[in-house]
GUDOPA-260044 format. One record per residue (C-alpha): y, z, x; residue in one letter; residue number from 0. Coordinates in Angstrom, 3 decimals. Each point is the difference from the previous one (the first is absolute). Layout:
BEGIN
pt v Y; w Z; u X; rest A; nr NUM
...
***
This chain:
BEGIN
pt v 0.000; w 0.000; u 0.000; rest X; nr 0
pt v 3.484; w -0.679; u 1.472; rest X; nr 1
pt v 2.954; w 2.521; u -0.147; rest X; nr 2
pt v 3.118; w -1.742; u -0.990; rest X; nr 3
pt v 2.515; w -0.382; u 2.373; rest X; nr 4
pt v 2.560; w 2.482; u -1.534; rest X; nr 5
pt v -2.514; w 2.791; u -0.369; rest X; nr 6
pt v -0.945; w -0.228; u 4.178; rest X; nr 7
pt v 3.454; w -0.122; u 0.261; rest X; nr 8
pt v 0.808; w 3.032; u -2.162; rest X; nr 9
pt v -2.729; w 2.155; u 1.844; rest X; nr 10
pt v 1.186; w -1.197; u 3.413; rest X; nr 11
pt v 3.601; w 1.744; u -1.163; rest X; nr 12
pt v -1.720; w 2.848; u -1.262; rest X; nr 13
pt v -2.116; w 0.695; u 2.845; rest X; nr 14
pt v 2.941; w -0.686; u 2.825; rest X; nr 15
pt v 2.293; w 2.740; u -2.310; rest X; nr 16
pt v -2.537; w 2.430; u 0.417; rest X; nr 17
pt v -0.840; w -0.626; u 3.808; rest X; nr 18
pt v 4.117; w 0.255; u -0.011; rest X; nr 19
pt v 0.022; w 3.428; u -2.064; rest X; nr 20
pt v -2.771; w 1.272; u 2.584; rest X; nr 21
pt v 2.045; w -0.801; u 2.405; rest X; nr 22
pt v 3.249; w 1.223; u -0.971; rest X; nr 23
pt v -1.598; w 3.379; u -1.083; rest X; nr 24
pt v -1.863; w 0.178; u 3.540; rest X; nr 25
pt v 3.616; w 0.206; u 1.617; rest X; nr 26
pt v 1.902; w 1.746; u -2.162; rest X; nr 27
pt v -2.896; w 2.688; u 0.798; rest X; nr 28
pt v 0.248; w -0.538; u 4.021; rest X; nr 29
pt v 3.964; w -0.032; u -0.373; rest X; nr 30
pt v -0.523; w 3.773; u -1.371; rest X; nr 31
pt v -2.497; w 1.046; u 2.187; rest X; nr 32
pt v 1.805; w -1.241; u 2.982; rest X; nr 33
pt v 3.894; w 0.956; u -0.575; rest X; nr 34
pt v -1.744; w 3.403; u -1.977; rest X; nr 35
pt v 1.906; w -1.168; u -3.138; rest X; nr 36
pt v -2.897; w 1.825; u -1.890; rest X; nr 37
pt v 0.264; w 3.439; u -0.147; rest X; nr 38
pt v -1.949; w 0.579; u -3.435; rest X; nr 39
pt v 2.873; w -0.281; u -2.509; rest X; nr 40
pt v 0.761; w -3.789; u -1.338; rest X; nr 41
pt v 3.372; w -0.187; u -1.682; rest X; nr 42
pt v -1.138; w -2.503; u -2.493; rest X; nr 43
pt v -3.275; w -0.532; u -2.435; rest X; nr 44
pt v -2.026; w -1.987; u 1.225; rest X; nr 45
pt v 0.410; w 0.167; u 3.665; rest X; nr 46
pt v 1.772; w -3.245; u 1.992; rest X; nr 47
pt v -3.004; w -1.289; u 1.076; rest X; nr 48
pt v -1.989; w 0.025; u -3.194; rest X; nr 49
pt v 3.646; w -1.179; u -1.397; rest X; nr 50
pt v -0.281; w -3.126; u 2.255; rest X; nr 51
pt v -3.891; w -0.561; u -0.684; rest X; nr 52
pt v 0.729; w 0.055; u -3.720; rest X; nr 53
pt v 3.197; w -2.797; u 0.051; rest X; nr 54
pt v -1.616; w -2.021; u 2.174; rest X; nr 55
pt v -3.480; w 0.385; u -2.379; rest X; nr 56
pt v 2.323; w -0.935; u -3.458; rest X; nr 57
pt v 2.903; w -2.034; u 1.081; rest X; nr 58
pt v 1.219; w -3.114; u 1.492; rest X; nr 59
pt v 0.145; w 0.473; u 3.866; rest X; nr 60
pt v 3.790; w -0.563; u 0.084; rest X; nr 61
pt v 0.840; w 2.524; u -2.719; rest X; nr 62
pt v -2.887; w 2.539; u 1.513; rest X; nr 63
pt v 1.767; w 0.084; u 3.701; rest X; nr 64
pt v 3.271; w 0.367; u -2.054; rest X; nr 65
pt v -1.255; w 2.881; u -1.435; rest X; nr 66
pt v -1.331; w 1.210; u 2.801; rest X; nr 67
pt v 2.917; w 0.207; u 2.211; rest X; nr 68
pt v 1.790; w 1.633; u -2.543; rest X; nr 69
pt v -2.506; w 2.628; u -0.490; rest X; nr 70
pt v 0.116; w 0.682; u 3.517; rest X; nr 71
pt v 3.818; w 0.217; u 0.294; rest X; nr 72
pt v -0.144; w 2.592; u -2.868; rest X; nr 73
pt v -2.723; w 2.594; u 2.083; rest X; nr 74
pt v 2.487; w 1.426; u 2.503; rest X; nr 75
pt v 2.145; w 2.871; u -0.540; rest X; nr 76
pt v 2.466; w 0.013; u -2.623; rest X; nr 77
pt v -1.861; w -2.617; u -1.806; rest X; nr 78
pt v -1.788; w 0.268; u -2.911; rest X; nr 79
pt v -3.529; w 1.800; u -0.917; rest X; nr 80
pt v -2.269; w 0.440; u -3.361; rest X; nr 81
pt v -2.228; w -2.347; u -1.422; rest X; nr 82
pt v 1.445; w -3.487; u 0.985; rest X; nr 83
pt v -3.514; w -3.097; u -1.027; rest X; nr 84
pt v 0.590; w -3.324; u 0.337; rest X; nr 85
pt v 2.181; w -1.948; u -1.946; rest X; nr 86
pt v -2.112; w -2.837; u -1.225; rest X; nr 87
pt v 2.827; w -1.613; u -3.100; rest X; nr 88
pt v 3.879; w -0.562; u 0.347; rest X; nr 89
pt v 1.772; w 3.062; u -1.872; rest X; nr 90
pt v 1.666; w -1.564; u -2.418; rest X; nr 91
pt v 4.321; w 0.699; u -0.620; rest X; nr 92
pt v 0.317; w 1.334; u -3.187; rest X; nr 93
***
């Protein structure tokens, strides 16, 4: 039986976003254990790197690095802290 095109290519995508989100979780986790960033508290819900796992697991690469960064530039101190998941629709202006 032959797999259309489209499908291959849709499980090549999927299967590169997840060797991406294993990646990008793999250094977010050496970046803490190297600079000592982790000292058992995480200001946000879920943690950065399970942050950056799940964007890059349900959104468009561009939008998921987007995220991402931001995320990041909100963990330092001053910044924000409480449950923060990933925004996965536009908030609409009312």
């Amino acid at each position: 039986m032959r797999v259309p095109f489209d499908d291959l290519r849709h499980g090549v995508r999927q299967w590169g976003k997840d060797i991406l989100a294993a990646v990008l979780y793999a250094v977010i986790q050496a970046g803490k254990t190297i600079f000592l960033l982790d000292r058992g508290v995480c200001r946000f819900t879920p943690s950065c790197s399970v942050y950056a796992r799940d964007a890059v697991k349900t959104l468009p690469l561009h939008r998921a690095m987007l995220q991402i960064i931001q995320r990041l530039i909100r963990c330092r101190p001053g910044g924000g802290f409480g449950y923060d998941p990933v925004q996965t629709n536009e908030v609409e202006n009312e």
